[in-house]
C-alpha positions in Angstrom: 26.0 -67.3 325.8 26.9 -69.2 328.7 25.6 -70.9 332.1 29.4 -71.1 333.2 31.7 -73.4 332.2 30.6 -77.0 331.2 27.4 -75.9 330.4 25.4 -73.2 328.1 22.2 -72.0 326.9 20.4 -74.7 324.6 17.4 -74.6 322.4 15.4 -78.0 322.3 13.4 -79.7 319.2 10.6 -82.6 320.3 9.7 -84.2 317.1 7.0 -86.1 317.2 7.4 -88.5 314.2 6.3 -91.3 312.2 8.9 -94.3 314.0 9.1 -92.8 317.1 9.6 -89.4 319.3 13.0 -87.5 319.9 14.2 -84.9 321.7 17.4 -82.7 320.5 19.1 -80.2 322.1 21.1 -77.4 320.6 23.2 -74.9 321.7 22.0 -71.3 320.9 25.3 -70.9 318.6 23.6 -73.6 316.4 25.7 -76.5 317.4 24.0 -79.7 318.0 24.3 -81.3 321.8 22.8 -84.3 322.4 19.5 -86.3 321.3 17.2 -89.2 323.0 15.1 -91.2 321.0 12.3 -93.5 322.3 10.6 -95.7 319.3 6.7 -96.6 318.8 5.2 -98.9 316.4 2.5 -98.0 313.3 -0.4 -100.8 312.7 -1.5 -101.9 309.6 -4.9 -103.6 310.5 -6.2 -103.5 306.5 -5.3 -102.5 303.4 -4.2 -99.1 303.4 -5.0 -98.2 306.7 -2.2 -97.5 309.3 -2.7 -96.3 312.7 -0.4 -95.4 316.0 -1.5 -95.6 319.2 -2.0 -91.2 320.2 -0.8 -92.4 324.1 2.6 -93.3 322.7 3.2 -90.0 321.2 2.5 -88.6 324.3 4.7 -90.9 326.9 7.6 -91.4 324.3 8.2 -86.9 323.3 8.1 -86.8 327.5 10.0 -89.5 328.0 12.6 -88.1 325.0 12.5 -84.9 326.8 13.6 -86.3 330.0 16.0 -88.2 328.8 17.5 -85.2 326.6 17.3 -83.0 330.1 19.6 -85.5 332.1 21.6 -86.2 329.5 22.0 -82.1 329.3 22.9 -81.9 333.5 22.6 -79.4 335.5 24.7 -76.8 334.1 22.7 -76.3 330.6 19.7 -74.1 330.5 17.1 -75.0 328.4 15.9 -71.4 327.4 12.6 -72.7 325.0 11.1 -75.9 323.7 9.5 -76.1 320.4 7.7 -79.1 319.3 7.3 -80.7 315.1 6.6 -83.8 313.7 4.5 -86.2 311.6 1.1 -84.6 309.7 -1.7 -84.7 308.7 -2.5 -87.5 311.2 -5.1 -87.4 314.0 -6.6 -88.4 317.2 -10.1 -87.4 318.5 -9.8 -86.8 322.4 -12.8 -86.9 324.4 -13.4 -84.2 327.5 -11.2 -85.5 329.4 -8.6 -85.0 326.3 -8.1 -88.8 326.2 -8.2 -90.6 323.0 -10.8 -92.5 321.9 -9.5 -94.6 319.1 -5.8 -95.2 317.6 -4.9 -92.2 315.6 -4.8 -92.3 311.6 -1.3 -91.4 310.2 -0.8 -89.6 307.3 -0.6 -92.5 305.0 -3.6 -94.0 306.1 -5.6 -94.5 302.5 -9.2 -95.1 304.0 -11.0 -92.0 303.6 -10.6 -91.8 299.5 -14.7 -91.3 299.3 -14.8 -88.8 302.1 -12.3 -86.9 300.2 -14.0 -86.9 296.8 -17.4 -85.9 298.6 -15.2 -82.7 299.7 -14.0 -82.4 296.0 -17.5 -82.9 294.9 -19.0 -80.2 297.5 -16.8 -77.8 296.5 -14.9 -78.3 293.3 -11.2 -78.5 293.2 -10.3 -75.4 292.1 -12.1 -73.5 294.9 -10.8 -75.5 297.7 -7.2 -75.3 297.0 -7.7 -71.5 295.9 -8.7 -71.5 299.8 -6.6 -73.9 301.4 -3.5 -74.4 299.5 -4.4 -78.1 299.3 -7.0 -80.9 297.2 -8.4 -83.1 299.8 -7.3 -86.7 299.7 -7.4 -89.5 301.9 -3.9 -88.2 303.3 -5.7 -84.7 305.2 -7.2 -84.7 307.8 -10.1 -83.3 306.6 -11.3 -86.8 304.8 -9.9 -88.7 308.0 -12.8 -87.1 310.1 -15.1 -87.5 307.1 -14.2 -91.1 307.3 -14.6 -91.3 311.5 -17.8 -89.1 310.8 -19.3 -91.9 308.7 -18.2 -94.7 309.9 -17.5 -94.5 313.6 -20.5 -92.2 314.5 -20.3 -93.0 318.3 -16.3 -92.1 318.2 -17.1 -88.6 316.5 -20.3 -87.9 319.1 -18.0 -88.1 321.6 -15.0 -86.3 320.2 -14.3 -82.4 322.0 -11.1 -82.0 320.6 -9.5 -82.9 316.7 -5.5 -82.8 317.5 -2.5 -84.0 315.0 0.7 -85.2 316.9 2.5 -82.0 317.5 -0.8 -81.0 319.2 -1.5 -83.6 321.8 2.4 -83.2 322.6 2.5 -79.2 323.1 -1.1 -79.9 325.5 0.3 -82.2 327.3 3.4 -79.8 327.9 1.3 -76.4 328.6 -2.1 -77.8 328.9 -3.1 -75.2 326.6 -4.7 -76.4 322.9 -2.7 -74.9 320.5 -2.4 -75.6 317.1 1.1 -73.5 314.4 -0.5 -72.7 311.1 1.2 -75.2 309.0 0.0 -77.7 311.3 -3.4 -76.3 310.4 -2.9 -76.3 307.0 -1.9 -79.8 307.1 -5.6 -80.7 307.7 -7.0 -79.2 304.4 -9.2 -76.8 306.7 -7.2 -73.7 306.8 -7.8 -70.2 304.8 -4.5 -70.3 303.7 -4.4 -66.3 303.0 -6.4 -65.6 306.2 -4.6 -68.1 308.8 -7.7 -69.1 309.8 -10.5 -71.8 310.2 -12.7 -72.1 307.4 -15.8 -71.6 308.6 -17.4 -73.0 305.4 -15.8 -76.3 305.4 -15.6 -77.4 309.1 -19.6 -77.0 308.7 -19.6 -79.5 305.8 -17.8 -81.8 308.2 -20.3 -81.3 311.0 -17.3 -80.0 313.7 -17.4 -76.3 315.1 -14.0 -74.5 315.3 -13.9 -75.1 319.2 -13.3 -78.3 318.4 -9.8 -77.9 317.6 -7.0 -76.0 318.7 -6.0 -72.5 318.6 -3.8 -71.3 315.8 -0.6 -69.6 316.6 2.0 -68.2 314.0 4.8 -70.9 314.1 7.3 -68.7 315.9 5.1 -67.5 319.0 5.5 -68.9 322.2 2.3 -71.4 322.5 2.8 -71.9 326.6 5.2 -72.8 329.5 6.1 -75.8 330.5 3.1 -76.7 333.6 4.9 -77.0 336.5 3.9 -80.3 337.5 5.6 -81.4 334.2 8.6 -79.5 334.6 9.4 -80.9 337.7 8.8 -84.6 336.2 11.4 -84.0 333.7 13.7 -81.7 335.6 13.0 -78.5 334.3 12.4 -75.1 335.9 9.5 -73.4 336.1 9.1 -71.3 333.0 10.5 -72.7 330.0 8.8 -71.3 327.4 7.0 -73.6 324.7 7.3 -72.6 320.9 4.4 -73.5 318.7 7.0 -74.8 316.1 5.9 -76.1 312.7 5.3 -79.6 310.1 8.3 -81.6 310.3 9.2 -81.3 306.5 8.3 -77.0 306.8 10.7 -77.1 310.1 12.9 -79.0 307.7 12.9 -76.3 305.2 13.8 -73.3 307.7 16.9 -75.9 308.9 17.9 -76.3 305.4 18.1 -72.4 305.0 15.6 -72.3 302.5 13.6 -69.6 304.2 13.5 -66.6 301.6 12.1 -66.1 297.8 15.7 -65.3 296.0 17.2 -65.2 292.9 18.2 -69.0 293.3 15.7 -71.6 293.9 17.0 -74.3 296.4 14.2 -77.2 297.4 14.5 -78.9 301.1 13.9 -82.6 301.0 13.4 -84.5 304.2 14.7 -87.5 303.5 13.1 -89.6 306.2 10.3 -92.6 306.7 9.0 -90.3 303.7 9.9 -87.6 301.8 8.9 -83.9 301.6 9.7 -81.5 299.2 9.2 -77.9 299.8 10.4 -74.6 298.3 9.5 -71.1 299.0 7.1 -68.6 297.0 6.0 -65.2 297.7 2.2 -66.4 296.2 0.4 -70.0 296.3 1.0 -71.7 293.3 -2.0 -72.5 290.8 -0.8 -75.9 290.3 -3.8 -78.2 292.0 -0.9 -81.2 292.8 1.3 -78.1 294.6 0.1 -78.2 298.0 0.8 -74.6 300.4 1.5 -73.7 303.7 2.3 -70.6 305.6 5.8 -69.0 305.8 6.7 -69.8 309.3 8.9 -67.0 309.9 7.0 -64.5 307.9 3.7 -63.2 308.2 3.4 -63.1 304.3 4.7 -66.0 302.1 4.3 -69.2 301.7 6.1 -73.1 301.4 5.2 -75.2 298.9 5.0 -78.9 299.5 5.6 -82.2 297.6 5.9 -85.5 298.8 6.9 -89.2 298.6 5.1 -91.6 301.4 7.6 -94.2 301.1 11.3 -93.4 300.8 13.4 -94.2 303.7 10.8 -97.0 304.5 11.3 -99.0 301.1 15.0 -99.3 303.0 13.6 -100.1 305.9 11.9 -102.7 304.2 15.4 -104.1 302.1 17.4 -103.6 304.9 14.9 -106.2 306.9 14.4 -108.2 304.3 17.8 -108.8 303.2 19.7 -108.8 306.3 18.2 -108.5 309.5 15.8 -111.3 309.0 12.1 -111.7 310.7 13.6 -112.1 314.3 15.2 -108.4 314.6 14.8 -104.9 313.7 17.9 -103.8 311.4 20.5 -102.0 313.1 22.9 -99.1 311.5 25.5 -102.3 310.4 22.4 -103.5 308.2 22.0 -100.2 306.3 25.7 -100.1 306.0 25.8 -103.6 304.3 23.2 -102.0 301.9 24.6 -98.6 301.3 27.6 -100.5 300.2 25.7 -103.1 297.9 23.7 -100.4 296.3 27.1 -98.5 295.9 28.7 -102.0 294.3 26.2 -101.9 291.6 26.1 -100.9 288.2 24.5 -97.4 287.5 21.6 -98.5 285.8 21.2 -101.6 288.5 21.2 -104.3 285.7 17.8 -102.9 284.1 15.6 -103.4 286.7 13.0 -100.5 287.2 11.6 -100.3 290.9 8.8 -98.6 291.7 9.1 -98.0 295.7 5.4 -97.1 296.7 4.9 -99.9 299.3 2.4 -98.1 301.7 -0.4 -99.4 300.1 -0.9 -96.2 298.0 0.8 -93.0 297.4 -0.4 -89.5 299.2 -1.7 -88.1 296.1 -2.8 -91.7 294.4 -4.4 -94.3 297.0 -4.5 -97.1 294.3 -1.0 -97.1 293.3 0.9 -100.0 294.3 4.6 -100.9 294.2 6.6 -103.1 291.4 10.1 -104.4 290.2 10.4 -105.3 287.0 13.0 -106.6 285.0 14.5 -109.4 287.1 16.8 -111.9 286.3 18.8 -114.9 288.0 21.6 -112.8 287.5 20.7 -110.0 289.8 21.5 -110.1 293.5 21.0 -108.1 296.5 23.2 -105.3 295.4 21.3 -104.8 292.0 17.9 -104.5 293.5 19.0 -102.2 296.4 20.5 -99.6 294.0 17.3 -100.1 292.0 15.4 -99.5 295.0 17.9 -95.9 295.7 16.8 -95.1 291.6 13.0 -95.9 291.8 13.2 -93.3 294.5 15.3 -90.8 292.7 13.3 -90.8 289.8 10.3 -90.1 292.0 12.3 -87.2 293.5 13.0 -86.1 289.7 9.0 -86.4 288.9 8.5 -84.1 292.2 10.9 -81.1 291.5 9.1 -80.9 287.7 5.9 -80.5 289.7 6.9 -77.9 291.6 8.3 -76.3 288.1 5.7 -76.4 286.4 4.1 -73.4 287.6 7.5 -71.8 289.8 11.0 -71.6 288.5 13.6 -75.0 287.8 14.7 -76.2 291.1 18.6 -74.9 291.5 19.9 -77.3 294.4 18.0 -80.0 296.3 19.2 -79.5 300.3 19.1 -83.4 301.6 18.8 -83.8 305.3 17.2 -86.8 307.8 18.7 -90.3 308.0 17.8 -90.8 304.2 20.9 -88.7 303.4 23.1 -91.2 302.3 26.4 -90.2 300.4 25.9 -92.6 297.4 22.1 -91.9 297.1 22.5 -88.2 296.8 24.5 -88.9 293.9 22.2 -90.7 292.2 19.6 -88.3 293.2 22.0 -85.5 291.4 22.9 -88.0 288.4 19.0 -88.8 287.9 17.4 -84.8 288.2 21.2 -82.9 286.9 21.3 -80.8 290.0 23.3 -80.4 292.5 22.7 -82.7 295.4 23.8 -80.9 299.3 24.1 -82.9 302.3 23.1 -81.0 305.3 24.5 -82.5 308.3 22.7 -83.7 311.3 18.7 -83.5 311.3 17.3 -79.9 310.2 13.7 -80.6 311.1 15.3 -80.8 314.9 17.3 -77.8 313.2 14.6 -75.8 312.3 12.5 -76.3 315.3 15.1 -75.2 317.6 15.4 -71.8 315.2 11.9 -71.7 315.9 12.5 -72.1 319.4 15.2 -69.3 319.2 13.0 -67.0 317.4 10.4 -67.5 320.3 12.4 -66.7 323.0 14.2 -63.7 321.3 17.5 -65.6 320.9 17.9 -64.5 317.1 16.2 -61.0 315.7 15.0 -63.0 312.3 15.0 -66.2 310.0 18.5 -64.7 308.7 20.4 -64.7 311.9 18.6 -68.2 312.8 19.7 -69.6 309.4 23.5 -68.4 310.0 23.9 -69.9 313.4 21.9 -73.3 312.6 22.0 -74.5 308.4 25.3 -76.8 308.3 25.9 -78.0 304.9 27.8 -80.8 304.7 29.0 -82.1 301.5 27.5 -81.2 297.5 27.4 -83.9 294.5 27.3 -82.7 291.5 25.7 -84.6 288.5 27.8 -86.9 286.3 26.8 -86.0 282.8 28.5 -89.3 282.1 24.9 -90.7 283.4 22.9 -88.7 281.9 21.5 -90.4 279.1 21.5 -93.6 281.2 19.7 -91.9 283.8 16.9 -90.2 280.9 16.1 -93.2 279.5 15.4 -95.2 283.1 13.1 -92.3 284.7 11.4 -92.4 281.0 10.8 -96.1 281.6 9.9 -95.7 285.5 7.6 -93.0 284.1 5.4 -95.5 282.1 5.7 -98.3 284.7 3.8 -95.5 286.8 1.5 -95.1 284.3 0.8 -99.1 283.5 -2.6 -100.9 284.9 0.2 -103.6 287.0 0.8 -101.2 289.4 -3.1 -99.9 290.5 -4.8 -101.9 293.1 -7.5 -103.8 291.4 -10.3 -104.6 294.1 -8.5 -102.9 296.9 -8.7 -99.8 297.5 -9.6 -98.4 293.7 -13.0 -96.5 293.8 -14.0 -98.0 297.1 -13.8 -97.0 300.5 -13.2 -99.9 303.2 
């Protein structure tokens, strides 16, 4: 399908994420055109706490989308939007839909008591019977407890609760509109219902007016205002698509969409990762978080996660090479792909423990550690330590989600975290098979989303067949095996030692 020659009907992603906003276009045949990044920082004004200024997620998805449109020209047609990114993070707006304080991200660790007085309320059990999810610090259901108790003039004047995705799709259509993974994200969703609970936005003190409506994830949420459209170089018309979670959009561009016979598990290898798999029923498992199916009415995706993956390279790749005076640039992660890969398996016995956001999702007082150093390790050694730490975690995520579903059967790797040498060691350290999906599949699966709103594809199937690209498979080494045992056996109990809990920081007190 065609706008003549040179140019041709696209779909377009606008993820809004954790290091910055992009826009991707794709052509309605699945293959990937063009994409325009624009970057924004995260603050770390305390322990634990990190924040992003809401404004910024605003300006840089428009000015993404912009860019993405002139980069397209003239001849492409931009047949839907459909917008994902980061979650649970939020901004209160006031009535003027303005924020009124820097948003909390999703590894912001400061509401741990607002989340136990949830737990306490309510009991575990019941609440993720409801929601899907056990409140922590991470929803943002304790992040408004937190701004309830602490910032009392901030939640008096909030109208309007809205995560990233959110504020983007408002600013786009002006109407508030929430998808239903999106909603889930905030621990406040009857999962089975795909609604507000009425029961626990009370305990907060918020009515349900004071967030946005929910849409299934497929459904067209809007058009484009036409003041906007004209801004950006769009026609009138252009249909917005409520989209979904980054790591849920990553699922559906990962084709891991239906319950089968096989039992493939989506990773979105990013700033973090996610880890999500498909079930016809929520899971009893309390650490198994749930969101809708978002291409189904029925069904549901299950969700695990690691806050710090990509990040912890980030971190090396700075550290080790770029210095204090740059950001590190695509030769930097080379230089440590290619250490890492230089290494011993095994990475000279060190055991690293890459949890360097001041606390993990599910575990606020966990901190990071390396242990076993030696004069004789260099840069090489601890970078492939740091590329095992992670795998093991990604090993200790996929027997979660066993525990209560059936064995993982292939982990689908996609984002910038998709390195050739890491997904072997992912395969070597869990002994399955590791596929590289190429390109991004959250931008993937939003624009299937996107396709599915405007009536490009007749299901998730036909979506699937036009945009999941895999892109390389390692298979595990059962050379490493044993090797491989006996480090996630000693990365286990590092987890599990008093070094690595945050002694007056953030343990059993809320800043």
């Amino acid at each position: 399908m065609s706008t003549g020659p040179g140019g041709a009907d696209v779909l377009v992603a606008v993820d809004v994420g954790t290091s910055g906003a992009r826009a991707s276009a794709f052509e309605v045949s699945g293959a990937p055109g063009p994409e325009v990044r624009r970057s924004y920082p995260t603050f770390l004004p305390a322990e634990g706490w990190a924040e992003q200024d809401a404004r910024r997620w605003r300006s840089a998805a428009l000015s993404a989308l912009g860019g993405l449109v002139h980069a397209l020209g003239p001849r492409s047609r931009v047949r839907a939007v459909a917008v994902t990114g980061q979650c649970p993070s939020v901004v209160p707006l006031d009535r003027r839909d303005r924020p009124l304080r820097a948003g909390l991200i999703y590894r912001d660790n400061r509401a741990t008591q607002a989340a136990e007085r949830l737990r306490e309320q309510f009991g575990d059990q019941k609440l993720h019977d409801l929601t899907g999810h056990v409140p922590a610090a991470f929803h943002v259901a304790a992040k408004i407890g937190w701004l309830r108790a602490h910032e009392p003039d901030v939640f008096a004047a909030t109208r309007r609760w809205v995560q990233p995705t959110d504020y983007v799709a408002l600013a786009l259509t002006g109407q508030a509109t929430t998808d239903w993974s999106m909603a889930a994200a905030t621990a406040l969703l009857d999962l089975r219902a795909r609604r507000w609970a009425p029961e626990l936005l009370g305990s907060l003190g918020v009515d349900e007016a004071a967030f946005p409506a929910i849409v299934p994830s497929w459904t067209i949420a809007g058009e484009i205002r036409p003041a906007v459209a004209r801004r950006l170089g769009l026609p009138d018309g252009v249909p917005v698509v409520a989209g979904a979670g980054d790591s849920i959009a990553c699922a559906l561009g990962a084709g891991v969409t239906a319950v089968s016979g096989s039992n493939p598990v989506s990773e979105m290898a990013g700033s973090s990762s996610c880890f999500n798999s498909v079930v016809a029923e929520p899971l009893p498992d309390l650490d198994v978080t749930h969101y809708p199916s978002i291409t189904e009415p029925s069904g549901y995706v299950t969700e695990v996660g690691i806050n710090t993956t990509g990040e912890a390279l980030d971190w090396l790749a700075q550290l080790f090479y770029a210095g204090p005076s740059r950001a590190p640039r695509q030769a930097d992660y080379a230089r440590l792909e290619r250490a890492a890969a230089a290494a011993a398996p095994g990475a000279g016995g060190l055991v690293f423990a890459p949890v360097l956001g001041d606390g993990e999702r599910d575990d606020p007082a966990l901190r990071g550690a390396i242990t076993g150093l030696s004069l004789r390790h260099d840069r090489g050694a601890v970078a492939r330590a740091a590329l095992e730490g992670i795998a093991c975690g990604v090993r200790a995520r996929l027997e979660t989600l066993a525990r209560t579903s059936a064995p993982a059967t292939e982990l689908r790797v996609s984002g910038g975290g998709a390195l050739a040498v890491w997904n072997q060691i992912k395969a070597d350290v869990t002994g399955i098979p590791v596929t590289r999906v190429a390109g991004d599949s959250t931008a993937a699966g939003a624009a299937m989303l996107a396709g599915l709103g405007a009536g490009i594809y007749r299901d998730a199937a036909e979506a699937v067949a036009a945009g999941y690209r895999p892109s390389g498979r390692a298979e595990p080494d059962p050379a490493h095996r044993a090797l491989y045992d006996d480090l996630y056996q000693r990365y286990t109990e590092l987890l599990a030692a008093p070094v690595v809990r945050a002694g007056a920081g953030l343990a059993g007190k809320e800043l």
